[in-house]
N, C-alpha and C positions, 0 to 999 in steps of 0.2 A: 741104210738110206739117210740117216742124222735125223730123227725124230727121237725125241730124249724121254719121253714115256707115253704110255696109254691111257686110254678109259676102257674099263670095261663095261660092257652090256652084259651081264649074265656069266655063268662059268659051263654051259653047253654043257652041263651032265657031270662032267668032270669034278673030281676034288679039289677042294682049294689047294693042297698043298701039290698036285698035280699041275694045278695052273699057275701057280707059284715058280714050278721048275722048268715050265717051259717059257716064262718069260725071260728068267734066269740065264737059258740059255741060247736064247735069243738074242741076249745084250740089252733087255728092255724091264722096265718097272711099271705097273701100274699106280699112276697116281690116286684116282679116283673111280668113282663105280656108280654106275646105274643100274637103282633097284625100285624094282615096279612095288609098287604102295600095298597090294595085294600079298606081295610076298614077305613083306616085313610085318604087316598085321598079322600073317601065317604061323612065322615061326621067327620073330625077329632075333632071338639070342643067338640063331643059325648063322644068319644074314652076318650079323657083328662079327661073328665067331671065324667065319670065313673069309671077310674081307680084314680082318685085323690080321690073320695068318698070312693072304698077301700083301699085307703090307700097304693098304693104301691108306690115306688121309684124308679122305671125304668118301662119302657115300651120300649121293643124290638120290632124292625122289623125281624121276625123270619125265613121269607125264600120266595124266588120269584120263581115264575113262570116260566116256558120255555123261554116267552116270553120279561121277563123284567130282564134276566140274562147277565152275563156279555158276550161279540162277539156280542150280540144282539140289533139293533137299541132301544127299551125297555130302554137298560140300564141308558140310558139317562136321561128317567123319573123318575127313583129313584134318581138320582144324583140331578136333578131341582126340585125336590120336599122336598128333606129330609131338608133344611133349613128350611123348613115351619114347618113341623112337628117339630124339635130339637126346634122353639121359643117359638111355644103351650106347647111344652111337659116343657121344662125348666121353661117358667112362673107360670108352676104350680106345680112349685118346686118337677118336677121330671127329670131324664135322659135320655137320647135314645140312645140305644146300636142295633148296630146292630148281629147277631147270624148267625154264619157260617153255611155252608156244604159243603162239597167237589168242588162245581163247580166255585167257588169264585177262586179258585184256580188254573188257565188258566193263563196263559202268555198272557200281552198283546204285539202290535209291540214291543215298547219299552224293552221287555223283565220282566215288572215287574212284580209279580201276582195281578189278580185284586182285591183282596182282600186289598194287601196293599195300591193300587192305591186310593181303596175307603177313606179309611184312611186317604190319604194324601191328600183328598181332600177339609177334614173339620178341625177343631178345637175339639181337645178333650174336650173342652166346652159343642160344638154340637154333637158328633157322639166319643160311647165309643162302647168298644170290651166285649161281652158276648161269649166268647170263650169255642166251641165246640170240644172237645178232641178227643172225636172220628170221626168227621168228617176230625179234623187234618189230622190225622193217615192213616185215608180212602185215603187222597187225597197225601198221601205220605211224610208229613212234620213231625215232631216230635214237637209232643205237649209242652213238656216242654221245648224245645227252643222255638218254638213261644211264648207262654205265658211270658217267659222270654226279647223276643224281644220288646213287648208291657208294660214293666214296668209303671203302671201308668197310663195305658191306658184300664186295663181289669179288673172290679170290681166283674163283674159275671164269672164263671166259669163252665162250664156244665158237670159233671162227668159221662161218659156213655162209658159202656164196649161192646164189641162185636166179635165177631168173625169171620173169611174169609179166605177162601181158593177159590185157581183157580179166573176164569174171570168170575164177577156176572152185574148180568143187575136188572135194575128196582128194585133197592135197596128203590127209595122212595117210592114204593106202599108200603114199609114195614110202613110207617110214615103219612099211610093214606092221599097222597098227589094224585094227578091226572098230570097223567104223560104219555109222548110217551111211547109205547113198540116198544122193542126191540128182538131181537132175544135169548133164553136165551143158555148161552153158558155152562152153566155147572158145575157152580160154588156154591160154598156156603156164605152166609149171613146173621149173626144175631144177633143181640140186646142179652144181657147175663146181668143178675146182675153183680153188681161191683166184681170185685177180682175173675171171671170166663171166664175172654175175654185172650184178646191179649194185653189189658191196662198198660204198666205199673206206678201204680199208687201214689208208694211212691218219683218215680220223679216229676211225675204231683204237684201234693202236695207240694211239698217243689218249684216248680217254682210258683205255683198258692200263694204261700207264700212271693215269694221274687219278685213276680211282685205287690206285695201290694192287690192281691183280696179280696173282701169285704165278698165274699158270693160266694159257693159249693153249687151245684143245682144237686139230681142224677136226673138222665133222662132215661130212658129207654123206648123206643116209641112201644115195641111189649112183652110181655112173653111167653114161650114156657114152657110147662109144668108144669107152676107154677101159681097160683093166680098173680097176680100184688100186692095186697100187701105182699105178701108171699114173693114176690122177691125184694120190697121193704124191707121185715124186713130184708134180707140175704145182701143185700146193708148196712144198714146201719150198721148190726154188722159186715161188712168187714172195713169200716170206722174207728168202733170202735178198731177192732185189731191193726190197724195203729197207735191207738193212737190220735183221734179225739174225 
């Protein structure tokens, strides 16, 4: 199709060197990985052990729970933990980025959001930005200035379009997460290939550019009326019109 590598979400049961050899023989590499915080508190030497056999070069913490988010006593344990992780992850000559969504994005007392808070709490050594555009957006920021605020600080980039109207609830059961409900109020919510949302993405692009990004990731976590690769292929020749 001309997509020049992956992310993974999980290895579906499978051994790594198994998942290894079917990317292999796909014609595809995984760059990077998304690993639920749960699962590297678990058995992190596992986590390392597996994604350094595939070969990737980041492994993200890709999104927390009710529980361990930020106003929440939780939050704490991601903060005293992520040291441990970023020296496993680093000695094996990979990165740890953490990956937004919208609720990072609360004001703490001090007034700052917690997302930046998280940020300023490590070393871009230990904890880099896999910067979520549409979460941006969701949460009310403008993607191509943040990405631009983090210069140097955000290698991955996650390109996902979508669309919204009115007051929407329980947007992550769209991202197959397990979550409170909420009352739904009547709104509309949805994931859209690239160059069909509310995106705009030749800004994106040229900040994900001049923040130094290494690597454009699309993502799209639901399709409506289309295959997923079908929506993938419409992704990527909107990419292409751009001039990518």
């Amino acid at each position: 199709m001309g997509w020049d590598f992956v992310e993974l979400a999980g290895l579906y049961g499978l051994p790594a060197a198994e998942v290894s050899r079917i990317l292999a023989a796909n014609g595809l590499k995984a760059y990077s990985a998304h690993v639920p915080f749960a699962e590297m508190k678990a058995d992190l030497a596992k986590v390392v052990r597996d994604y350094q056999t595939i070969g990737c070069a980041y492994i993200a913490i890709p999104y927390l729970p009710e529980d361990l988010r930020p106003l929440t006593p939780g939050f704490q344990t991601v903060l005293d933990y992520i040291p441990e992780i970023a020296k496993a992850v680093s000695q094996a000559g990979m990165q740890l980025l953490y990956h937004n969504h919208d609720f990072e994005f609360v004001r703490l007392p001090d007034g700052r959001y917690a997302l930046d808070a998280l940020y300023e709490a490590f070393s871009p050594q230990q904890l880099q930005m896999e910067g979520d555009t549409c979460w941006f957006n969701v949460a009310g920021v403008d993607p191509a200035a943040y990405l631009r605020q983090y210069s140097g600080r955000v290698p991955l980039v996650h390109l996902k379009d979508f669309f919204k109207a009115g007051q929407t609830s329980n947007m992550y059961e769209l991202i197959g997460t397990s979550v409170s409900r909420q009352a739904d109020q009547g709104g509309q919510f949805e994931f859209r290939p690239l160059g069909q949302g509310l995106q705009d993405f030749p800004a994106i692009l040229a900040a994900a550019e001049a923040a130094g990004s290494q690597a454009l990731i699309y993502e799209q976590d639901q399709c409506y009326q289309l295959p997923p690769l079908e929506a993938a292929r419409l992704s990527l020749a909107f990419l292409r019109s751009l001039g990518l």
